[in-house]
C-alpha positions in Angstrom: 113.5 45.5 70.6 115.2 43.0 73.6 114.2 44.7 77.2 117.2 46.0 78.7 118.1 43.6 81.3 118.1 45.6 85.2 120.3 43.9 88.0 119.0 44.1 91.1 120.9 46.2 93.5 121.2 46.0 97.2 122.9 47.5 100.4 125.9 46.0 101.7 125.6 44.6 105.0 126.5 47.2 107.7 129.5 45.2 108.9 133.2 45.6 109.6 135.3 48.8 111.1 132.9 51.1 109.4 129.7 49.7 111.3 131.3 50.0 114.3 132.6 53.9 113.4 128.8 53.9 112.5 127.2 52.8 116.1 129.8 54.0 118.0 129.0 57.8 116.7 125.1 57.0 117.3 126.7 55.9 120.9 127.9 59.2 121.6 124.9 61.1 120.3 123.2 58.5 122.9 125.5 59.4 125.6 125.3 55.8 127.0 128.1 53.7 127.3 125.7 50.3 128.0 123.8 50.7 125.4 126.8 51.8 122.8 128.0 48.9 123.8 125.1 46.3 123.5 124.5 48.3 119.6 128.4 47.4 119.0 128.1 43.7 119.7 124.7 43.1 118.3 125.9 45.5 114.8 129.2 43.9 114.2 131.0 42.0 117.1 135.1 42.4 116.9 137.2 39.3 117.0 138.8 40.7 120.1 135.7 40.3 122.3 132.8 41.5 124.3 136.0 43.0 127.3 137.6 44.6 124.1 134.6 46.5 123.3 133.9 48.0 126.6 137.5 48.9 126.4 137.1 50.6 123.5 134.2 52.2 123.6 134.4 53.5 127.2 138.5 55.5 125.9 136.3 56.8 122.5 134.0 58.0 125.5 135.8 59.7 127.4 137.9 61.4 124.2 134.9 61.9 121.8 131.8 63.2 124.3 133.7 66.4 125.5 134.5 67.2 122.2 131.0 66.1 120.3 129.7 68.5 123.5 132.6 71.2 122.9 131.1 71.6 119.0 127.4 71.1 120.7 127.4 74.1 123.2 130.0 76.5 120.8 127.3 76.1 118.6 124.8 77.1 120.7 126.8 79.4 122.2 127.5 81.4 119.0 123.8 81.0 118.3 123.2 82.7 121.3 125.3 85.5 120.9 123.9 86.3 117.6 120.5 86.2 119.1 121.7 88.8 121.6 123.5 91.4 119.5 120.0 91.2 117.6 118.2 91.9 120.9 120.6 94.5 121.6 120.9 96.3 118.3 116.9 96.2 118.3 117.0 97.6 121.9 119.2 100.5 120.7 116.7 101.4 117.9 114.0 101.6 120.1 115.6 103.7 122.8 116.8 106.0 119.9 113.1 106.1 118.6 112.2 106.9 122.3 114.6 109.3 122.7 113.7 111.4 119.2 110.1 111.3 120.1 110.6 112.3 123.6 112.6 115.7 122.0 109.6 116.1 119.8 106.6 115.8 122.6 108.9 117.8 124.8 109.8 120.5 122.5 107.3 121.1 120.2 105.2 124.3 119.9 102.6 123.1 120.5 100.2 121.1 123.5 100.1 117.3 123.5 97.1 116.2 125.4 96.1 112.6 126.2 92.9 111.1 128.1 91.9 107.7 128.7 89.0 105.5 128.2 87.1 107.5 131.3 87.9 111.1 129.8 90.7 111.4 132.6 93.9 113.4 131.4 96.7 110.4 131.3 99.7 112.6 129.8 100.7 116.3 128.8 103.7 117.7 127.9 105.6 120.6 128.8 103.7 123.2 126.9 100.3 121.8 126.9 101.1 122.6 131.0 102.7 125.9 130.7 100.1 126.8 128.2 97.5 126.9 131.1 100.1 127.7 134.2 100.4 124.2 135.9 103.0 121.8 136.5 102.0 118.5 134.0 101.7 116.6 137.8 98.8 118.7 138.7 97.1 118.1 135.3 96.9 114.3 135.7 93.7 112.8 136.4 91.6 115.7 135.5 89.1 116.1 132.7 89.3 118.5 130.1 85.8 120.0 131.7 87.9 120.8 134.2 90.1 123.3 132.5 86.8 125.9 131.7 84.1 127.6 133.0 80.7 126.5 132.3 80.1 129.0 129.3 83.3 127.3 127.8 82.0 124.1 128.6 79.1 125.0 127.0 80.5 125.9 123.7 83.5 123.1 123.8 80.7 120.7 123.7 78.8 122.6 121.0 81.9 123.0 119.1 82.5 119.0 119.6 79.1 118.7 118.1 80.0 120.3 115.6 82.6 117.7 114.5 82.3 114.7 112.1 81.1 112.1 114.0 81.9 109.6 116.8 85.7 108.3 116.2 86.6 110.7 113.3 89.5 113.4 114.4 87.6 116.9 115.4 89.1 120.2 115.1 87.5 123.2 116.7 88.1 126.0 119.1 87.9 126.2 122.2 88.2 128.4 125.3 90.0 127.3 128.6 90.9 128.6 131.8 94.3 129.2 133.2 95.6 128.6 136.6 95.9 132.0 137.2 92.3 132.3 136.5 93.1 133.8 132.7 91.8 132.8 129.8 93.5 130.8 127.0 92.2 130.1 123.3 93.3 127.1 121.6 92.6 125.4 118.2 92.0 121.6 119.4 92.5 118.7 116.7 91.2 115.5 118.6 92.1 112.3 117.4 90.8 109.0 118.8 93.6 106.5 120.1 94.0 102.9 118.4 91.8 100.8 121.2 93.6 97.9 122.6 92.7 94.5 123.2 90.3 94.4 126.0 90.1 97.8 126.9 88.3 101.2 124.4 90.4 103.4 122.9 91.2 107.1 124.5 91.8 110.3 122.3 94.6 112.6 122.3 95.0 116.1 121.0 97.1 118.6 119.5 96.0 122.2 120.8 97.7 125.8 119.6 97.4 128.9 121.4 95.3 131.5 119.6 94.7 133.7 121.8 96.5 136.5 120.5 94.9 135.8 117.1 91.3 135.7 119.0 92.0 139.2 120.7 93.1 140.9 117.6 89.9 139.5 115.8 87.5 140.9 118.2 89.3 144.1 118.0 88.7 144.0 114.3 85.2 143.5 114.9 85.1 146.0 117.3 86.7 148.8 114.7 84.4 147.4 112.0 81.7 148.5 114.3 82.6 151.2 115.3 84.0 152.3 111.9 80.2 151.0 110.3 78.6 153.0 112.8 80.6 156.2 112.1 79.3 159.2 110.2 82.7 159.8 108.2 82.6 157.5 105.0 85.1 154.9 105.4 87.0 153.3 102.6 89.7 150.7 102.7 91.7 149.7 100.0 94.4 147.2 99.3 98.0 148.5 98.5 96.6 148.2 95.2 94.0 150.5 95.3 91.4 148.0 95.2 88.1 148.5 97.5 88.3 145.9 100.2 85.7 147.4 102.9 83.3 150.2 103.1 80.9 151.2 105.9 77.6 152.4 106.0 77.9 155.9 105.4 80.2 155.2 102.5 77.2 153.5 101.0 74.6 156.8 101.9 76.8 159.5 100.5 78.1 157.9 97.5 75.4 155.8 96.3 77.2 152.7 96.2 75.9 150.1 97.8 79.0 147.5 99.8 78.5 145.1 97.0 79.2 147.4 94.2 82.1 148.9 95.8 84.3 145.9 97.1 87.0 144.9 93.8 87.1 148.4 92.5 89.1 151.2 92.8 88.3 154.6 94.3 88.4 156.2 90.4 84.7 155.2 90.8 84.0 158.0 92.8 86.3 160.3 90.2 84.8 163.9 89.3 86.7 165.0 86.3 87.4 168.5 88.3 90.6 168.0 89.4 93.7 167.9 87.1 95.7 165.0 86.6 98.4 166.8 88.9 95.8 166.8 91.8 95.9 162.6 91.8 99.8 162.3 91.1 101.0 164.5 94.3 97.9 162.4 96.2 99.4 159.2 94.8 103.2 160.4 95.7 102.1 161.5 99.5 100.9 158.2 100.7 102.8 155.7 98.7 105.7 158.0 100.8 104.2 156.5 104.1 102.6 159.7 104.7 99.1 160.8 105.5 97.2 163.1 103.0 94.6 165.5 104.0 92.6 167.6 101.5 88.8 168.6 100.0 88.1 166.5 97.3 85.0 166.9 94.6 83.8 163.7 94.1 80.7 162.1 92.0 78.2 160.0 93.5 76.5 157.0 91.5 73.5 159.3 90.5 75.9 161.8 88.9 75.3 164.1 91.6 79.2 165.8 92.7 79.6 166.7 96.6 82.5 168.0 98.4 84.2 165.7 100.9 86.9 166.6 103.7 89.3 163.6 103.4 92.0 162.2 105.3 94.4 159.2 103.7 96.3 157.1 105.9 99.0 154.2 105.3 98.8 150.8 106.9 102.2 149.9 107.3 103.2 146.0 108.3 106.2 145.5 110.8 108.2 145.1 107.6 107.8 148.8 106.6 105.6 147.5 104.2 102.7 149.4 102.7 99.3 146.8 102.9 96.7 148.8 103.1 95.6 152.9 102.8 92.6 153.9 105.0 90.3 157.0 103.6 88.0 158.7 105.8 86.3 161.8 104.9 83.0 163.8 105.8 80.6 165.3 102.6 80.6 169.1 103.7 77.2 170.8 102.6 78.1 173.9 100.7 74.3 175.3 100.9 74.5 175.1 96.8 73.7 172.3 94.9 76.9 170.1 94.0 75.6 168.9 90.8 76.0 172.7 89.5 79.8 172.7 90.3 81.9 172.9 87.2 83.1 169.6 85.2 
């Protein structure tokens, strides 16, 4: 099969009214009239001559650089508005993200505390201040050592201790020491800061008052102790029935030891004396809110019955609600043996 045959192709010569067109646009772009011109004769010279040229080229000048600048700078112009409703829209995000995170750190329940590289308190807001009495001025460039005495000292560090190692958020409690020379608990949750180029990073933490809830625990503990320690058998129960504390001298009268007790229900103590009528108007009096008082017989664990003074109170929430029911009674020695009391 015969080879097609290929014919060479090449450029026409850059010649003529459209080579001048040609060199006198890359004029303009040059901005030169001298050399627009010297690229115009040496490209493709006119018949008119070198003075016819100059003419030429000088009037396409003076028409076609204001405009060729005109379409340069609106360009750039427009460019640069664009670029500055971007800057601006991206301003006005960040100002709004400011402005929501200021009304969160300013509002919040609870204290915001920052320190620095050196320990040295950096920022606090509103209620991290008015949680210990101070302006957030007077707070600046203090440690947090410097809010307690030295037995909180003592424990905050112990309590630090206590935490999950070096750069790992800590949460623990801790006792501080108000302005007015009060005391203030807190739940602390530490986190360390991102560190920034050059410099360590600094921690900031999140601390809730607890004080109230600290005061009402140590009053608990102090009933419990004083309840453990109390000659009366004391038994709580849920508003269930169900044994949820006993003290000691529940354990010594009835035989049950705290262990045994705690899940059940008081029908462990039942005698089988009393009619069913006896339980039903006990039932009816405190699930009415009220307290009941009355002898009961009741049977230890060793089978053994003994007589027992008893006084049943309501726990009511600030609901109205019944949580809990309180019995406290004292075993009354008849000077006859219990265990012969009918069944």
């Amino acid at each position: 099969m015969a080879a097609l045959p290929v014919q060479p192709y090449t450029l026409p010569p850059v010649q003529g009214p459209r080579a001048r067109h040609v060199v006198g646009i890359v004029a303009l772009a040059v901005g030169s009239d001298l050399v627009a011109m010297g690229l115009v004769n040496w490209a493709a010279p006119s018949a008119e001559g070198f003075l016819f040229d100059v003419l030429s080229l000088s009037l396409a000048t003076l028409i076609g650089a204001p405009i060729l600048w005109y379409v340069v700078l609106r360009t750039f112009y427009r460019s640069a508005l664009a670029e500055r409703a971007h800057l601006e829209a991206a301003l006005a995000a960040a100002r709004e993200a400011d402005a929501q995170y200021r009304i969160f750190v300013e509002n919040t329940l609870e204290g915001i505390w920052a320190f620095g590289t050196d320990g040295k308190t950096t920022f606090v807001n509103p209620q991290m201040a008015a949680m210990l009495g101070y302006e957030p001025a007077a707070m600046l460039g203090r440690t947090f050592f410097d809010f307690m005495d030295e037995e909180g000292r003592a424990f905050a560090r112990i309590s630090a201790a206590g935490g999950r190692g070096p750069g790992r958020a800590q949460r623990y409690d801790v006792r501080l020491r108000r302005a007015d020379g009060g005391e203030v608990w807190a739940v602390v949750s530490a986190t360390p800061l991102p560190a920034r180029a050059g410099a360590g990073s600094g921690l900031v933490a999140f601390l809730t008052d607890i004080t109230d809830r600290k005061r009402a625990e140590d009053e608990a503990r102090r009933l419990a102790a004083a309840f453990d320690q109390a000659s009366d058998a004391v038994c709580v129960t849920d508003a269930d029935g169900l044994i949820v504390w006993v003290n000691g001298a529940f354990e010594r009268i009835t035989g049950y030891a705290r262990p045994e007790a705690l899940g059940a229900t008081p029908r462990i103590l039942k005698s089988g004396t009393h009619e069913a009528g006896f339980y039903a108007d006990l039932w009816a009096t405190i699930r009415a809110g009220r307290v009941y008082r009355g002898m009961m017989i009741n049977r230890r664990k060793d089978g053994e019955l003994y007589f027992l003074d008893q006084t049943i109170t309501p726990i009511v929430n600030d609901a109205g609600r019944i949580t809990h029911y309180v019995a406290a009674g004292r075993a009354i020695d008849t000077g006859a043996s219990a265990g012969n009391q009918p069944r």
